[in-house]
Structures are given as structure tokens and as C-alpha cells.
N, C-alpha and C positions, 0 to 999 in steps of 0.2 A: 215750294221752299218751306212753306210752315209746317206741313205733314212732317217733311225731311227732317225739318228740327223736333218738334214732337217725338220721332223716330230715335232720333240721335240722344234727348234729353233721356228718353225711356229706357233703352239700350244702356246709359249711363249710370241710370238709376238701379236697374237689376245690378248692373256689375255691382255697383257699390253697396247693395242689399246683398250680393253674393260674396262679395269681399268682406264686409261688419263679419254675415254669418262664419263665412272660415274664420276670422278671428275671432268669435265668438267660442268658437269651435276650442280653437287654439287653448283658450284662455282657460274655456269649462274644462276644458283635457286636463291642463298643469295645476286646477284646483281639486281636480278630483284623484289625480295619480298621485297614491304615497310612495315617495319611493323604499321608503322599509318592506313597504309590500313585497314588490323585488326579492328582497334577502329570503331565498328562501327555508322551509324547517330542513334540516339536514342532519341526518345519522348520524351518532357519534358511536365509534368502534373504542371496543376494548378487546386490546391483543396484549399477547404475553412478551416477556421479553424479548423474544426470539422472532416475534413480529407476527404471528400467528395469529388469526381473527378466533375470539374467544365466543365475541356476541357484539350483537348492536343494540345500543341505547338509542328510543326513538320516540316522536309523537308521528313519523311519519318515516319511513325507512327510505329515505331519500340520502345518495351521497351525488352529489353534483360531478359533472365530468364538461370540460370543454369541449368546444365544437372541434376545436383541431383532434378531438381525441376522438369524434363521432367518423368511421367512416364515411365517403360521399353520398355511396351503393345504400347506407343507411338513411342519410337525409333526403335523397330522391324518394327512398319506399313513405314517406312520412308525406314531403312535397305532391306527391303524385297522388294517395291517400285521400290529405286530408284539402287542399288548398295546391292545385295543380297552374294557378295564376300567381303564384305565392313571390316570386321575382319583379313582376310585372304594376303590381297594384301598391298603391300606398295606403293599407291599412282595412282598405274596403274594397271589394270586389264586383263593380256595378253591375257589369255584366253576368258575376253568377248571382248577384239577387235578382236581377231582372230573370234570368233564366227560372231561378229555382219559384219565384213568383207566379209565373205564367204556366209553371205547372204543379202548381199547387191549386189555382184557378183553376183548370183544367180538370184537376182531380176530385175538388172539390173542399178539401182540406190538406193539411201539410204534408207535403210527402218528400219532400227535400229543402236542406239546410242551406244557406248562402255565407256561412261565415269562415272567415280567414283565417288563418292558423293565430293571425296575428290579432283578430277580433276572440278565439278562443284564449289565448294566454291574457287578454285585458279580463274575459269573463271569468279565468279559475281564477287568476290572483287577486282581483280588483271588486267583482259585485257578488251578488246575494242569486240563488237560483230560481227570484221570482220569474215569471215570463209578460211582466207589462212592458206596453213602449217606453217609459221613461228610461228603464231597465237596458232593453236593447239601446236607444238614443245614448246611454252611457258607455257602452260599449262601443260603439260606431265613433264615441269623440275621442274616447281613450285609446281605445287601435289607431288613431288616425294622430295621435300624440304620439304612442311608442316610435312608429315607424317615422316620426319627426326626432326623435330624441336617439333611437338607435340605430344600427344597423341590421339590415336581416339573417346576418350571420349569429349576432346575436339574440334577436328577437326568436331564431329557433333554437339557438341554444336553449332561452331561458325555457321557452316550450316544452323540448324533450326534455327538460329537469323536471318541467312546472307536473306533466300528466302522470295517471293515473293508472298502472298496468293489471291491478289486482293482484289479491294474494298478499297484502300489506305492501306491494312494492312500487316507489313513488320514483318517475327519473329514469333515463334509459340505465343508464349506469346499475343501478337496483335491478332493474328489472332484467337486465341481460345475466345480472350474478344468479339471479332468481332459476330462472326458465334455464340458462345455457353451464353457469359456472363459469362463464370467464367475463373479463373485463368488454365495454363497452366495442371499444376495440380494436377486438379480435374477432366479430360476427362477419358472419359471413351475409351475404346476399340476399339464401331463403329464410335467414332466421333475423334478419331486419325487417325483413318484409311480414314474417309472423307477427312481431311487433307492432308494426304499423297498424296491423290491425287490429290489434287488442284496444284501444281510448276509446273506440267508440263503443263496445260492450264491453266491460273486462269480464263481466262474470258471462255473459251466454257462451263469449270465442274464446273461456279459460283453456289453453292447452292440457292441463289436468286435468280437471273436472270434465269438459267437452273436447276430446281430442280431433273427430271427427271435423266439426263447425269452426275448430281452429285452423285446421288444413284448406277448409273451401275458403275462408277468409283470407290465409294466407294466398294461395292460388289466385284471389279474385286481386289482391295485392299485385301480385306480379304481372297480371294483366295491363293493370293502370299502369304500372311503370314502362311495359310493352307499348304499353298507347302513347305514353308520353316521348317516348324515346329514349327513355334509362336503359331499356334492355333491347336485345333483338328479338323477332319471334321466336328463334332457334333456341338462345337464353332462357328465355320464359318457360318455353315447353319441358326442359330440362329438366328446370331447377323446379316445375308442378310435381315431377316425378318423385323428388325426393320426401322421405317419409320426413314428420318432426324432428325426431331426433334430438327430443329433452336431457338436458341433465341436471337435476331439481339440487339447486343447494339453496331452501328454503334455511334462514338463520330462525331458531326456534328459543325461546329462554330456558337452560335446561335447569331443574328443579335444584339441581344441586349448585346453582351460582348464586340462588336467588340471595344470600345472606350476603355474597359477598359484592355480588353489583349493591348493593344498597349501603352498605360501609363504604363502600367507595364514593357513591354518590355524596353519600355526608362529608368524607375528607376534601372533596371538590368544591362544596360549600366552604365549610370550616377553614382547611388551610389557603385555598386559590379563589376564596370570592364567587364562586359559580353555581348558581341556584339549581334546582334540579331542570328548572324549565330550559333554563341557556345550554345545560349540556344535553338534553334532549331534543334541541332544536338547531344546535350552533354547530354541527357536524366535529366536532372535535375525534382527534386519535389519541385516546389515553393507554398508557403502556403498564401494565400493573405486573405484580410479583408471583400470581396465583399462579400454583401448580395443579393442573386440571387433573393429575393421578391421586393427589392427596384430599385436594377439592372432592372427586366423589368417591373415595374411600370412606371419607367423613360421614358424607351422606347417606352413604350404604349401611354404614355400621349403623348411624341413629336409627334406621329403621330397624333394625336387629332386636327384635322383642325382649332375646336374652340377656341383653346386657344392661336392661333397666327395669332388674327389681322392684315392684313398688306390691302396696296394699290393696290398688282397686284394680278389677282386672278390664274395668270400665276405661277407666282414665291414666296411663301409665305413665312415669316421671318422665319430667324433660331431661334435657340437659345442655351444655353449651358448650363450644370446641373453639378453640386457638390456637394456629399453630405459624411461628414467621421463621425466616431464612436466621441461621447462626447467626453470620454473618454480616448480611445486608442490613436486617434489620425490616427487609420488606416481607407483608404479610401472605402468606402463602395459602393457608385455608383455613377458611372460618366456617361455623355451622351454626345459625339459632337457634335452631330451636328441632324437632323430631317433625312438626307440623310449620313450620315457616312459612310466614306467609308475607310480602313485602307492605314494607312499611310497618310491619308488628312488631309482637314483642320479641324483645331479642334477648336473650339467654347469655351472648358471648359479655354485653355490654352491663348485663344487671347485677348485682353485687348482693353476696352473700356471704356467709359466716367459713371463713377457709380451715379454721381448724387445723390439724398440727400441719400444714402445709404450709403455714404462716413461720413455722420455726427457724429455717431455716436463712431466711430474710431477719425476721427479728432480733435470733438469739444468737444460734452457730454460725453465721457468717461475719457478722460484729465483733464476736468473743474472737475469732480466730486472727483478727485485725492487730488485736492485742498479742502484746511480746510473750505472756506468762501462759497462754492459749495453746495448745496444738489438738489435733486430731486424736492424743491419747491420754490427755489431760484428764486426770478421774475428778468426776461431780461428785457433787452430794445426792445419793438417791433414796431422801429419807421422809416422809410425810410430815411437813412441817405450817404452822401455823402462820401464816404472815398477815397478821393484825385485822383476824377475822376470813382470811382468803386463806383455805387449805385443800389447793389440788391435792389429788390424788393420781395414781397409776392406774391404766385399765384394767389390769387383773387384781388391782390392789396389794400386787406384793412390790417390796424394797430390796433392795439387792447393798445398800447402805453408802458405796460405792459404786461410780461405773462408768466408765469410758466417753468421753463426749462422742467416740464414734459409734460404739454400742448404743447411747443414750437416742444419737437420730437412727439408728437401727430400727431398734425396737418402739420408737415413738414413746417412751419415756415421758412423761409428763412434770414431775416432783424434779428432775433434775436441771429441767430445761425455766420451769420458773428460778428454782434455786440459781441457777443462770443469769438468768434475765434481774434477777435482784443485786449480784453480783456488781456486774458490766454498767448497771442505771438505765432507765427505760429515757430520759432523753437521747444519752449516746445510742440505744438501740434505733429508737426515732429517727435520728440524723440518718441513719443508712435508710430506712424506711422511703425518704423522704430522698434520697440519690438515689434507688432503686424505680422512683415512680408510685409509690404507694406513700401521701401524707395521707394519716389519721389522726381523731380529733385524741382517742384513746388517750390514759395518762397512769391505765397503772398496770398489775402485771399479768392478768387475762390475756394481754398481749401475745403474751410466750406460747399461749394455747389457741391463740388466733381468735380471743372470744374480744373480737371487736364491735361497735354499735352500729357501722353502715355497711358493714362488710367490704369486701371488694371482688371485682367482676373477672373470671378468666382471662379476658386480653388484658387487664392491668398486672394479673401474677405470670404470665407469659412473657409479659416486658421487665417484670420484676426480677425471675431468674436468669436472664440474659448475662448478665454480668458474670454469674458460673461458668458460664461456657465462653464468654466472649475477654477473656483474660482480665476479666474483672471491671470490664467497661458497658455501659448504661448506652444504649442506643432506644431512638423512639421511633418505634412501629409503623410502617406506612403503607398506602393499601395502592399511591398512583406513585410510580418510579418515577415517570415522563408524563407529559400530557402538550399539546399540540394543537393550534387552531386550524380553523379549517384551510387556511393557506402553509399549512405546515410549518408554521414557527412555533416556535419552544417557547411556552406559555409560564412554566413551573416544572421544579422537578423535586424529588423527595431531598432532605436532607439528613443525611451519611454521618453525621457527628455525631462523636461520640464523649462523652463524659467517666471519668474514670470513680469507683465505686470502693471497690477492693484490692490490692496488690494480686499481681499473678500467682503469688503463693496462695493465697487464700481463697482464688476461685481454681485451682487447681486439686485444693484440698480438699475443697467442699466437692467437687468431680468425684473426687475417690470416694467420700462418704456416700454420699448421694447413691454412687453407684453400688453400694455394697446393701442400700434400702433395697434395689432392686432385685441383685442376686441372694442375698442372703436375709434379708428383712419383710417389712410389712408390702414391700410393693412386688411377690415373686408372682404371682398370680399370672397364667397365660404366657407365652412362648413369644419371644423377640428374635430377630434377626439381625442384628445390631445393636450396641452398645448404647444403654441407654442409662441415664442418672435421672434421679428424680425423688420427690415425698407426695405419699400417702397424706390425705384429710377427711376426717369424715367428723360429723356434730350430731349427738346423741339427739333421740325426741322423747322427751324425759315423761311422754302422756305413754308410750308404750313400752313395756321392758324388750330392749332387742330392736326399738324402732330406730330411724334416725332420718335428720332433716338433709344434710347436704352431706354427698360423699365426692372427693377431689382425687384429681393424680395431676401434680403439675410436674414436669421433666425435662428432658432434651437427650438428644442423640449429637454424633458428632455433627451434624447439619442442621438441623430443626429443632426450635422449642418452642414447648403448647403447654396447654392447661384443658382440662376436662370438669364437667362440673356436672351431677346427678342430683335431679329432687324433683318435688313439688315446686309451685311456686306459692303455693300456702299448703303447711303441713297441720295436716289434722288428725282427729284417732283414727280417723277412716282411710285417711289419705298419706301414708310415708313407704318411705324408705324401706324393703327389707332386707336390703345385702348393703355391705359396705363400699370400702375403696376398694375393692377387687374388682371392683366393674367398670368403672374409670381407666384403672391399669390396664384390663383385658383391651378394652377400646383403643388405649393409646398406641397399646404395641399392634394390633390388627392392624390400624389406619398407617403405621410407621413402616409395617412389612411390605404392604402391597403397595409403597412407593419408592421402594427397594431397586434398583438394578445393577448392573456390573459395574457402573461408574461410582457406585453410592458408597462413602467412608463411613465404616463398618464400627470401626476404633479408636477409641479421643487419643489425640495426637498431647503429650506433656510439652507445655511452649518451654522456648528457653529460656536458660536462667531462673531454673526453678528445682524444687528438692521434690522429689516422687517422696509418696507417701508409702509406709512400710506395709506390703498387705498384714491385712489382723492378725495375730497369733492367738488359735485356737487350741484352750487345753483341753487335755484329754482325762477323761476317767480313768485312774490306774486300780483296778483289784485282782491283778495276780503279784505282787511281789512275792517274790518267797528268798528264803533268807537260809544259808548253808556252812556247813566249816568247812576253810579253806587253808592254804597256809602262803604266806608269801615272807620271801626270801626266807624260807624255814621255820618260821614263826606264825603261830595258830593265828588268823585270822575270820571274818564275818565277810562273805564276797551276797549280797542283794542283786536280785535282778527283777525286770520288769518290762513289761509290751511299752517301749517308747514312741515318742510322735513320731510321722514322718518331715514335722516339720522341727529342724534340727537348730531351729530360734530357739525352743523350748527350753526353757531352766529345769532343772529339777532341786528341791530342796529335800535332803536329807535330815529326818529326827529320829533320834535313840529316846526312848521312853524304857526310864531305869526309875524304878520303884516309885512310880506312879507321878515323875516330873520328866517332863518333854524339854528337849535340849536341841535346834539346830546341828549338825555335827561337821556337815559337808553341804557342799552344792555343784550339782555334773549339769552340765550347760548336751545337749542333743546325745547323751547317750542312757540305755537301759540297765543300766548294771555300774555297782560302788560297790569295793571292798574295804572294809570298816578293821584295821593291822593289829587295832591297839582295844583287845577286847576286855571284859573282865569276867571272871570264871564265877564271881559269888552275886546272887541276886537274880531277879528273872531282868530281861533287858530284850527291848522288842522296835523295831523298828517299822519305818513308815518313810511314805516318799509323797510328798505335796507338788505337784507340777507348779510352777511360776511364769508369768509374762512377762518380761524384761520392757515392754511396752509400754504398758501400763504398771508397771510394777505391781503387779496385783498377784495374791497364790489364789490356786483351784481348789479344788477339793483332794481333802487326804486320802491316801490308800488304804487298804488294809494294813494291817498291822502281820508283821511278820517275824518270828521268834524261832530260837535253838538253842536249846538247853546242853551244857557241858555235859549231863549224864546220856542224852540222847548221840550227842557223839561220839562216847565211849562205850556204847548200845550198839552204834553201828558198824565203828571197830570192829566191835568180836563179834559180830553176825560178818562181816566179810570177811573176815580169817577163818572163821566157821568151815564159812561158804568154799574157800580157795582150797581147804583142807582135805574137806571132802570131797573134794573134785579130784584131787593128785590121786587120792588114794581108791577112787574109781577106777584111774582109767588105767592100772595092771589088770586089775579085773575084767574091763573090756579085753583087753587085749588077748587074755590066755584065752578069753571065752573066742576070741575069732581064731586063736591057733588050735582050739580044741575041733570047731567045722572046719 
């Protein structure tokens, strides 16, 4: 009896020593499991509107997939694989450590593993790769916690999320986009079973790199699942026969996104709170605006040696590119820099001196706002003093007068400050400032864009929006949508718009703008579409002929951008040696090759609005010539002349009679005036000044064209002469043919 109690008490005592230690167990498990651990890094996709995968942002290119989405045929080749007791055990597999123990004893050192699928997912997510026992004892408590806390349906979910395929690709989901191209799935049998075997080598069984040692892996795969009873022998044998049969959609960063994943990254920050870590880790699907044809159009061009002029043949200018949707408002393609590198310097966002590119925003879109303004309103184009400030013209001539359209034509400078003093530089400010451009500036360098902090291409891209967009101000956005990782709608761009200028006025500037292009400073290089825009370029006053920044800011009927060439410090060594011709060249390249059948070619006039008159151009006239005539039988002066074909055209008529010039007439689109009422004494000469009813401005005068009374009575009697002797020829002919 006393043994039996000794026996009993003993018996009693282990239990409750084995009992403490599972709870011990227990306890250590739920102090050492963090459950964030769990959450794991997860890819986040940028796709296009149209839902098209662009690229993955990653610290680990992991997109998570649920178990219901894993085929069975897939979670057996893993089960069988890795942990073939894997139903059976909670957390620890005694029997395969005993196993894998007694022959490693045997062997003499370790030559087989005893851990769980479920002791594997506690070691990737939970400890460090040392190999002490305390190490393993952590593992052993924490498997033996999961499989308390979850199910094994999920505990292999998290697994095929948690492993390691190689080749960057983290998660069966990755890894089957990887290797197969298609989702999780849709694998088939032998390309689960490839799988499977890739976690425990990924680089020796890479399907890539070792196709060979893939295949015996994979085969050695379907054996185990043959053994276990996933397949039949018949199966197995098969499905050994079949080759790999890779289809590699490895996602790569391609050079030409790099500016624009990284603006994005920041508006993710900026406007929605989201660090760069959280979208690199939180598997998010952000939907952006980028146009992948225009995107490496951009890129293509900056590498184009030809289109960036400079002085070192060492070091060649940057430049910087902006370009967003008319419409939307969302950004389509950006470019930093010719050498972009992420996280650097960026070009699109650095601000410089915009030069007469600024006019337009400043001076001629403000003044047009105004009642007493139109497109053919004449300035003053004369070199004037303004209390110490005395721009000048680039060619240094004054034409005295001249057209506000002509004036942004030719990039005029004298007319555009005379302007700008006009109108007042706060009212020009105010637009400045609804366009998205505040400066601190306050006097009239403005008009010339000679401002102190300059401003950066994507801020004059947002600026001229309002041209094309019926005179309304919308802000730039680079994520349309964005989506957590359970696909809810996290943020999306806002579409609001703020109005700037009346439709007249962005409609007018359309037509100016556009006639910079066809007829002015920006013709340089071949378009494919209808495009508006100004020229900028800023002199470097250290070289005759240098220059620091050259501009083309513009828009087509869809897209507006801004281009920016230079240094980003200009020295005697280091500048500019071609102007805004190579910005325009740029523009219209990158605009053609995102061109197709669908693309609106030609700016649409909204309604309720007045089209602008194209320009009337005069012509040179030096043939007049001046004759006697007679109408209704009375001696007259009939003038005639090579007139336009454009039949806008005035003509003004002057009689110059003894050395004083007197208008006399004016013929609106024809070549020729008869002048009824002439006078016989004195010399009297005439002349014809072409006029624009436009501008009401005259051209340059003709020649001078005269007929003297004696020269008419000269010509008189040489044609009576003439007739004379002709009558009295032709008996003579005659007898002479009756005489042969």
C-alpha cells in the first residue's frame, strides 16, 4: 500500500510538472507571439486607369492570396513536401523529431530536419536565424501557440504567403505571377509541385538559372505526393514527363517610371498620410494617370543628345518634363532629370527663371480679362524708361506700335512691360496667384518672368491649364484611386475646379498662343497636332550668345506640359548654347509618338464664345502702275496692283500733287482704283498703303506711280501712227499675193 501510494503521489506529481510546463508553454508562446508579426510586407501595385499593372512597389514583392484561392493539388504538393504529418500534430511533430534524430545519430551529424510547416512559419515571421537551443525552444512554444490560436487552414495560408520563392518573389501568389503568369489559381498540379519545391533552395532549384535541378525537384515532388496519396502512380508518372514550361513575368522598375513612382510616392505621403514605408509594406492598389506611351517618349527624348545644347561636351544640360490630362487634371508623364535617379534631384519640381514664358500668365491673360483688351489691341512698342528699369527688345528694334497678338508672337518685350504697367502688377498678381503661381516679386521684371525664386515646370503646367481648360484652374494629381489591401477606397484625387478667366479669354489666348507656334518663336520641329504654347529662354550675360534656362510651356487639345533646359549652375564653362528651339523640338517629338487614331488633333471653340479673327497679314505692294483711262467718257487715272489673297485687306489710296500727300480713296480686297476726277497741270503721282482693319494699323507704301497729260497725248499719236500704217500695208500685201 505504501509503494502504491509513493506510485500514485509520483504519477501525480509528473502530471502536474507536465501540466505547470504546458502552461508554462502556453504562457511563454502568447508573450513572445506579436501579432503584427502576422501582418505581413505586402506589394503594393500601380496600375493605370484601365487597371493594367504598371509596377510593384515593394520591400518584399509579396501580394497575399487566401487559402480558398490556393488550389487543394497545390496545398498537398507543400503538405507532402514540407510536413507530411502536417493534419495530424499540434504544432510539433514527435515522431518526425524522434525520427529525424536517430538519424542524424546514426549519421553522425545532421542530415534531416524535424520541423512543421507550422514550427517553419513561427521561425520566418517570429525569430532571428541563430541556431541555439533557446532559439529552437522558442519555436517549439510558438508553433505550439499558433496551432492553439489558429486553424491549419490558416496557419498554411499564412505559410505559403510567409515563404521565400526567389527571384524577389515572396508568397505563392508572387511567385506563381513570377514563374507561370497567372494567378495562384489557376496552377496546375506539375507547376505546384515545382513550387513546392523551390523554399528549401530557392537559388540552387531556380527554374531560371537551374532548369535542370528544378525538374528532378519538381519530379522528386510528385513522388512524395504519390507516396502520400495525393496522386496515383499512373498520375505521378505523367505529370514527371511533362517539361517546365515557364512563363517568366518577372515585374522589373523600368528607367523610365522612375520620376514618376517617386511623385507619387510623395502625393501618398502629402495628400493621404502614407509614409513611404506603409506603401511599400501595406500591399495597397494605387490607380494613377500615367500614360506609359508618353511616359517613355519623355525618356527617350532626354536621352537624345541632340536636343540639349550646352557648352561642356563632358557634362550636358538637364532638363525637366511635365506633362497632365487637359482635362482631368491627372499627371500623365513626368521626367527628372536626363540621369534620374530615385530619391534625387528633381528637375520637374526645382524652380527657375521662366522668362517670356511667364508673359502669358502675367501679362496677356489678365489684360484680356479687361473690357478695353482684345487680341488686336495695339501696345506701345517703344524703349521706355520706368524709374531706372528700361527693358529692351531682343533685336533692339521698336516697331512704335504693335498688336498684343503680334507682341506674344514675337516675344516683344518693351510692350509686354508697357503692359504690365498699364493693368498694375497686383491685379496681374491676383491671376498669378488663381493660376497656382504666388510670388513674392512686386515690380515689373515680372512681365519678363525676371522673378527671385523662379518657378518649377509642374507648377507652369498647372499654370497654363486654365487656357485650355475654359479658363478653369484644376490641381495636378499623380494617384486618381488608391485602395487598401482588403480593397477599400482609401482616397481619391480631387476633380475641382476653380475658375480663373472667362471662356473668352482662355479661348483667345488658344488662338494667340497658337499662332507662337505656327507663325512665331516656337515653329521649330514638326507637330502632329495642334498645339498652343510660349517660348522662354534667360540670357547668361558671362557669354555673348550664352544662356541659363531655355522653356516651351504649351498644350494640345488633350495634354499640357512644360519643358525646362540648363545647367543647374551656369558658369563660363557650363551653359546653354541653343535656345527655346529645343524645348519645342522635345515637346512636339514626345506629343507625336503618343498620337493615335483616337487622339484630338484640333482645339475644339467651347460655346458661347467669339472665335478670334485669324491675323491679317499685309503685303508688300511695288508694282503699281498708274494709266489713262476714261469712264463714262470722261479722261480718268484707273491704278492697279498685285493684291492679297486675303480679301480682309484695306487698301488706302494717296495722290501726292506737288510735293503734299492727301488720302483720296480706300478699296477694301481689291487691286485696282480709278481716280474720275483728275487734274491736267502739275506732276501728280500716286501710291497705295495696304491697311489692317484689325488692328487698324497701315503697312508700308508702294511705289509711287505717275502719268503725265503730255505722255498721253505721246501715246495717242504713236497708236494712230501705228493703225495708220498698218491700213495702208495691207493693199500692198495683197497685190503682192495677187502678183504670185
Amino acid at each position: 500500500m505504501k509503494k502504491l501510494g509513493i506510485g500514485l503521489i509520483a504519477t501525480i506529481a509528473v502530471f502536474l510538472i507536465g501540466l505547470l510546463g504546458y502552461l508554462g508553454i502556453l504562457l511563454a508562446g502568447n508573450y513572445v507571439i506579436d501579432e503584427k508579426k502576422l501582418v505581413m510586407n505586402s506589394a503594393t501595385q500601380l496600375v493605370d486607369e484601365d487597371g493594367e499593372l504598371i509596377t510593384k512597389l515593394y520591400f518584399e514583392n509579396r501580394e497575399p492570396v487566401s487559402i480558398d484561392d490556393i488550389p487543394d493539388h497545390v496545398q498537398e504538393a507543400f503538405v507532402a513536401t514540407e510536413d507530411s504529418r502536417f493534419y495530424d500534430h499540434h504544432g510539433l511533430d514527435v515522431k518526425a523529431i524522434g525520427r529525424a534524430l536517430y538519424r542524424d545519430i546514426l549519421a553522425g551529424k545532421k542530415v534531416e530536419g524535424g520541423s512543421t510547416i507550422t514550427q517553419q512559419l513561427a521561425k520566418n515571421v517570429f525569430l532571428t536565424n541563430d541556431k541555439s537551443w533557446l532559439r529552437k525552444t522558442k519555436e517549439a512554444v510558438i508553433a505550439i501557440n499558433l496551432e492553439r490560436n489558429y486553424s491549419k487552414e490558416k496557419i498554411l495560408e499564412m505559410y505559403l504567403n510567409q515563404i521565400y520563392f526567389g527571384h524577389g518573389a515572396y508568397g505563392i501568389q508572387s511567385a506563381s505571377t513570377m514563374f507561370f503568369n497567372k494567378p495562384a489559381s489557376e496552377l496546375t498540379v506539375e507547376e505546384g509541385a515545382m513550387l513546392a519545391g523551390l523554399p528549401k533552395a530557392p537559388s540552387n532549384y531556380s527554374p531560371i538559372n537551374h532548369p535542370d535541378e528544378s525538374k528532378k525537384r519538381r519530379d522528386l515532388v510528385l513522388s512524395l505526393m504519390e507516396k502520400h496519396d495525393y496522386l496515383t502512380p499512373k498520375e505521378a508518372v505523367r505529370l514527371q514527363g511533362k517539361t517546365l514550361a515557364l512563363d517568366i513575368a518577372e515585374v522589373t522598375k523600368e528607367p523610365a517610371f522612375l520620376t514618376y513612382i517617386d511623385m507619387t510616392l510623395q502625393e501618398a505621403k502629402t495628400r493621404f498620410n502614407l509614409s513611404n514605408e506603409e506603401v511599400l509594406r501595406g500591399g495597397y492598389k494605387i490607380v494613377v494617370p500615367l500614360d506609359p506611351s508618353l511616359q517613355k517618349a519623355a525618356y527617350e527624348q532626354f536621352q537624345n543628345e541632340a536636343l540639349f545644347p550646352g557648352s561642356d561636351p563632358n557634362t550636358p544640360p538637364q532638363g525637366g518634363f511635365s506633362m497632365m490630362d487637359a482635362s482631368s487634371g491627372g499627371v500623365v508623364a513626368v521626367q527628372g532629370g536626363r540621369d534620374y535617379v530615385q530619391k534625387g534631384l528633381n528637375h520637374v519640381t526645382s524652380k527657375r527663371q521662366p522668362g517670356s514664358a511667364l508673359k502669358p500668365l502675367a501679362v496677356y491673360g489678365p489684360a484680356l480679362e479687361k473690357k478695353e483688351y482684345n487680341p488686336y489691341t495695339l501696345l506701345k512698342d517703344e524703349k521706355i524708361d520706368y524709374d531706372g528699369y528700361s527693358p529692351s527688345n531682343y533685336n533692339n528694334q521698336y516697331e512704335g506700335q504693335i498688336s498684343l497678338y503680334d507682341a506674344v508672337r514675337v516675344s516683344a518685350n518693351a510692350p509686354a512691360v508697357w503692359l504690365l504697367n498699364e493693368i498694375g502688377i497686383p491685379y496681374s498678381k491676383s491671376y498669378l496667384e488663381k493660376s497656382g503661381l504666388a510670388i513674392e516679386d512686386r515690380d515689373l521684371k515680372i512681365a519678363l518672368g525676371g522673378i527671385d525664386k523662379g518657378v518649377s515646370p509642374f507648377e507652369m503646367m498647372e499654370a497654363y491649364r486654365p487656357f485650355i481648360g475654359d479658363g478653369k484652374h484644376i490641381e495636378p494629381y499623380f494617384i486618381s484611386k488608391i485602395y487598401n489591401n482588403d480593397g477599400k477606397l482609401v482616397g481619391e484625387a480631387n476633380q475641382s475646379e476653380e475658375k480663373v478667366y472667362s471662356k473668352q479669354t482662355a479661348w483667345y489666348m488658344t488662338r494667340i498662343l497658337e499662332g507662337v507656334v505656327k507663325n512665331g518663336t516656337a515653329t521649330s520641329g514638326e507637330a502632329n497636332v495642334e498645339i498652343s504654347g510660349k517660348t522662354g529662354t534667360t540670357s547668361y550675360e558671362g557669354v555673348a550668345g550664352g544662356s541659363r534656362d531655355a522653356w516651351f510651356v504649351g498644350y494640345t487639345p488633350e495634354f499640357v506640359g512644360a519643358v525646362w533646359m540648363g545647367y543647374d549652375r551656369t558658369t563660363e564653362s557650363q551653359f546653354l548654347t541653343g535656345g527655346s528651339e529645343y524645348p519645342v523640338q522635345l515637346f512636339k517629338k514626345v506629343v507625336n509618338a503618343s498620337l493615335t487614331e483616337s487622339s484630338l488633333k484640333e482645339f475644339k471653340k467651347p460655346s458661347g464664345v467669339n472665335d478670334m479673327e485669324k491675323p491679317v497679314s499685309l503685303p508688300k505692294i511695288n508694282d503699281v502702275k498708274a494709266q489713262f483711262d476714261f469712264l463714262y467718257g470722261l479722261p480718268a487715272i484707273k491704278l492697279k496692283w498685285t493684291a492679297s489673297s486675303d480679301k480682309r485687306v484695306v487698301y488706302h489710296i494717296y495722290e501726292i500733287k506737288d510735293g503734299e500727300r492727301e488720302q483720296i480713296a480706300e478699296v477694301e480686297g481689291s487691286g485696282e482704283y480709278t481716280r474720275n476726277s483728275i487734274s491736267f497741270f502739275g506732276s501728280v503721282s500716286y501710291e497705295v498703303v495696304p491697311y489692317n482693319p484689325l488692328t487698324e494699323q497701315e503697312g508700308e507704301a508702294s511705289n509711287q506711280a505717275s502719268v503725265s497729260l503730255f505722255e498721253r497725248f505721246k501715246n495717242d499719236k504713236e497708236e494712230k501712227t501705228e493703225k495708220k500704217e498698218k491700213k495702208e500695208k495691207k493693199p500692198n500685201d495683197q497685190e503682192k499675193q495677187k502678183n504670185e
